[in-house]
Structures are given as C-alpha cells and as structure tokens.
N, C-alpha and C positions, 0 to 999 in steps of 0.2 A: 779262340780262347781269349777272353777279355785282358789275361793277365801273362800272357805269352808274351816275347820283344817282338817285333819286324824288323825295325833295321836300328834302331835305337833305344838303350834302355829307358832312356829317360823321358818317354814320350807317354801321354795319360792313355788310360786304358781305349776310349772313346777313339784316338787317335790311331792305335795299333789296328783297332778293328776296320776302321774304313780301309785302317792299308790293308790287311787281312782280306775284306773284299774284293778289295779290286784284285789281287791277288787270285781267289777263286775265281771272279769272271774271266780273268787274262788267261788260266789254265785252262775252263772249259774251251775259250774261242779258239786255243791250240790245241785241241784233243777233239780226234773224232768220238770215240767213244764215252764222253760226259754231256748229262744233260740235267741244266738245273734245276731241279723241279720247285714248281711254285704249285704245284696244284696236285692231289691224286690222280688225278687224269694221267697228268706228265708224268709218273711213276707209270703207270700200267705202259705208259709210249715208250719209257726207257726199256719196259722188259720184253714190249712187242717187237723192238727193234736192235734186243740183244747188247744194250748201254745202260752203262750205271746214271742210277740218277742218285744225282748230288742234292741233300737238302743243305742248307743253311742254317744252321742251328748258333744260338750262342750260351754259350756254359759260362754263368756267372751274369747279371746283370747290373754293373757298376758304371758300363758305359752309357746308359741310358741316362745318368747323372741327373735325376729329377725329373724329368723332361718325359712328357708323354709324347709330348711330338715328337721328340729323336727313334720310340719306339715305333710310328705310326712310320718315319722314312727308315727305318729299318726294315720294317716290313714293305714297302714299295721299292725294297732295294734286297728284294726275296728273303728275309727273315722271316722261317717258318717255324722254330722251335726256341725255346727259351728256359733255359735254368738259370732259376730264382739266383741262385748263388754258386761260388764254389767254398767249403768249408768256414769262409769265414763269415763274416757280418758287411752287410752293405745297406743301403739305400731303400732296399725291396725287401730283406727278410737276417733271418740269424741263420747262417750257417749252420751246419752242424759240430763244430769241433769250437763252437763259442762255448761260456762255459755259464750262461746267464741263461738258457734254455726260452728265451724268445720266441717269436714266431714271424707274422708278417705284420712290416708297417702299415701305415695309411698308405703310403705311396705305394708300396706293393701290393695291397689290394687294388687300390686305382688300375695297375699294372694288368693283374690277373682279370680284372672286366671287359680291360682295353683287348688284350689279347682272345678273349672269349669273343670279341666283338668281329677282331680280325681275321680268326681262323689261324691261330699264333697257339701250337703244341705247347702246354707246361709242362714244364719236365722238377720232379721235384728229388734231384741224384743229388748229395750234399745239403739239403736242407736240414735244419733244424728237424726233430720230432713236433714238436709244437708247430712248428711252419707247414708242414705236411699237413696236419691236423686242420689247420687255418686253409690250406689251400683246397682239401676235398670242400670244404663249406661253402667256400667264398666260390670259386667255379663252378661255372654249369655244365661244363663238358669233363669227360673224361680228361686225367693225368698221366703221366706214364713217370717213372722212373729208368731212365736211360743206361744205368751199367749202376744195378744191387741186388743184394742176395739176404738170405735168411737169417738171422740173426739168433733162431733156435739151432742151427747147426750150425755154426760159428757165430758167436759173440765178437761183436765188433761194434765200436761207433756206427760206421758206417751203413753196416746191414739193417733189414728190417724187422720189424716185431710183427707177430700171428696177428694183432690188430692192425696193423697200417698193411700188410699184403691184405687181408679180407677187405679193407675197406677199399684199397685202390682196385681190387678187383669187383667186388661188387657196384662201385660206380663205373666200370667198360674200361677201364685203366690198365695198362702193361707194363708190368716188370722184367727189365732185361738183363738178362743173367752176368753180372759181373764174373771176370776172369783171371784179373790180377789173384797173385798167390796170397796177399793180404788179407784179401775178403773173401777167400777160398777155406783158407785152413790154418789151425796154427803151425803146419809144418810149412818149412820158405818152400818144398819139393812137394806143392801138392799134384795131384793123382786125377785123372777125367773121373776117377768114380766119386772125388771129394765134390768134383762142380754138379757132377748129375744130381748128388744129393739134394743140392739145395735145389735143381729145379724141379724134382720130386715132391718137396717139402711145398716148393711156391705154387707147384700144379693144385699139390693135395686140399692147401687151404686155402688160395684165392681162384683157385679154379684153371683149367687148361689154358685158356683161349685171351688170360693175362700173363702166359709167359711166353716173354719174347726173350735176345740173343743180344747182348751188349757188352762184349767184351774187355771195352775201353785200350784197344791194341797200342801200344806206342810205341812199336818200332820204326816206324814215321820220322820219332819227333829230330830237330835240327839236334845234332850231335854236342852242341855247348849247353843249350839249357838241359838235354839228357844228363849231362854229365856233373850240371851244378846240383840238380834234384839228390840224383844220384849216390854220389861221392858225399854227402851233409852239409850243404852248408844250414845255417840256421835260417836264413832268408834267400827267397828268389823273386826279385821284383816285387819287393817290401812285403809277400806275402813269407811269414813262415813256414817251414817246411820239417817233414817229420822223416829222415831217414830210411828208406829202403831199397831194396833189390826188385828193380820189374823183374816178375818172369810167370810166367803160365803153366798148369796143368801139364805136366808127363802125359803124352798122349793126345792132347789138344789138337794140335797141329794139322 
C-alpha cells in the first residue's frame, strides 16, 4: 500500500514501498511455504508444490512519482500488478471519490503502455469512471478490477455500472467480487446471499469467466492504523478518510 506507514509516518510514499518490499522478500526467505511469483509459470509451481504464491501488487501509484523508470525497477523488483490509484487523485489518473470526474493523465497513459509492455496487471479498483473508461482504450491487454461489485444491486461510488462490467468483460478482464459490508449492502449486517447477488448480476452481464473473488480482507492490517481508519479520524497519512465499520457477510467465513 503506497499510502500505509512502515516504520515512520513521515516518510514519502516511494519510501514506505521499498521498505514494504524488502519486507515481502525477508518474509518469503523465512517461510517455507511462499513463493514470489514473477511469472504464471511460478503460480502453477506454487500450486504443484502445495505453496502460496505471493504476487506483488501495488494499490495506488504515487510512488512511481513521475518517473517511468522507477516503474521499469519496480517491476525488476517483481512488481506484477498495478492500481492506477486509491480513491484519490494522483500523478496517473483521478480516483474515484475526486469530485472533477477526470480520468487518465498523459503520465498515466505513458504508464499504462509501459506496463502493457512489461507484462505489469492493471488493476482499475478506485479509479475514476472516466479513468476506467480511458484505461479499456488506452490498453491492449486485458484489466481486471481487483475487490468491486455491481452498482445495479447496490449503488455506491465504488461499485460498477452494466456498462463498465460488459466492457471489462468483453475485453478478457476480471472483476473480483468485493466483500466489505459497504459495497455489499446498505445494511452494515450483510448476508452471503447480498454478496452472491452481485456475482449473479456480474456473471449475468459481463459473462462467467470475468468473475473472480477479491474480498479485500483486512484482518491483517497492523492494529494502529486499523484503529485510526476505524474509530474516524478525518485524515490518515494526509489521505482523508470516510468512517466505517470493516466487517463481512453473515456466512462468509
């Protein structure tokens, strides 16, 4: 997470991430059972041999700070997936919760070629409408969205509209079923039958074989920034934040 601490807050995004990495390499090299995958290949070896394979994803790209070559040693430093943004506006594109309805800049177009080139996943979870829009264009490979849902069966910023699910599905693109209670239902106590809806809905009109499973789980996360999200503050590491309660589907589990 571009926009997470490691060990100080005051440290630029760019900076969290490389510790953030090294961090991933030092946990594989102490864990039998992780294997980083840099390639499809390495995923089928992770599953031949009964081990998760770890991809390297980065959510949000602020730390790329201009710079195509900081993306080109990202990716030689196993970065295989990439979101454009998280909800706000940066460098590459307009989030989603901007309220100027933008899309992708110059530089993030530059961005999205670069990664076509490199075999570098776009993931377009928090992007803009318009940014989605810009990003089926401007790519020649398939996008996926990594953890959303339907936007006919709950209205939300976040979720999708009947046009951007047929579109990312009709270009080979995967939508993975978000699971927070948010972008579930408007009740905080949603139900496994509210989540199946939407992948119902996402089968029906973009087709089976672009629903995938992204639950966006954070039981994980370090227990301080859980609890600043959390509890409201109006900012967490200068990004503002909108109050709620994680919790998942009755039945999920």
């Amino acid at each position: 997470y571009g926009y997470l601490p490691a060990t100080q807050i005051e440290t630029r995004p760019l900076q969290r991430v490389m510790r953030n990495l090294d961090h991933v390499y030092m946990e594989a090299k102490e864990s039998e059972s992780i294997i980083i995958a840099r390639s499809v290949e390495d995923i089928y070896r992770a599953k031949h041999e009964d081990k998760i394979a770890l991809v390297i994803c980065l959510e949000g790209g602020s730390p790329l700070e201009n710079e195509l070559s900081y993306l080109r040693n990202f990716h030689r430093l196993g970065l295989r997936m990439l979101g454009l943004t998280h909800d706000r506006r940066n460098s590459l594109a307009e989030g989603v919760l901007e309220r100027s309805g933008g899309g992708l800049t110059y530089f993030g177009v530059d961005v999205v070629k670069e990664c076509n080139e490199l075999g570098v996943l776009l993931d377009a979870a928090h992007l803009s409408r318009r940014g989605i829009e810009d990003l089926l264009a401007v790519s020649t490979h398939p996008i996926i969205i990594s953890h959303g849902n339907a936007d006919v069966v709950h209205p939300i910023i976040w979720n999708l509209t009947d046009d951007q699910i047929r579109a990312v599905g009709d270009a080979g693109g995967v939508i993975a079923i978000h699971a927070l209670n948010v972008v579930v239902s408007s009740s905080l106590e949603p139900t496994l039958e509210d989540l199946l809806r939407h992948i119902k809905h996402i089968a029906n009109v973009g087709g089976v074989d672009c629903v995938g499973i992204g639950p966006d789980l954070m039981e994980n996360w370090q227990e301080e920034p859980y609890k600043l999200v959390t509890q409201g503050v109006p900012k967490f590491m200068s990004v503002p934040v909108k109050r709620f309660e994680f919790a998942y589907p009755v039945g999920m589990g």
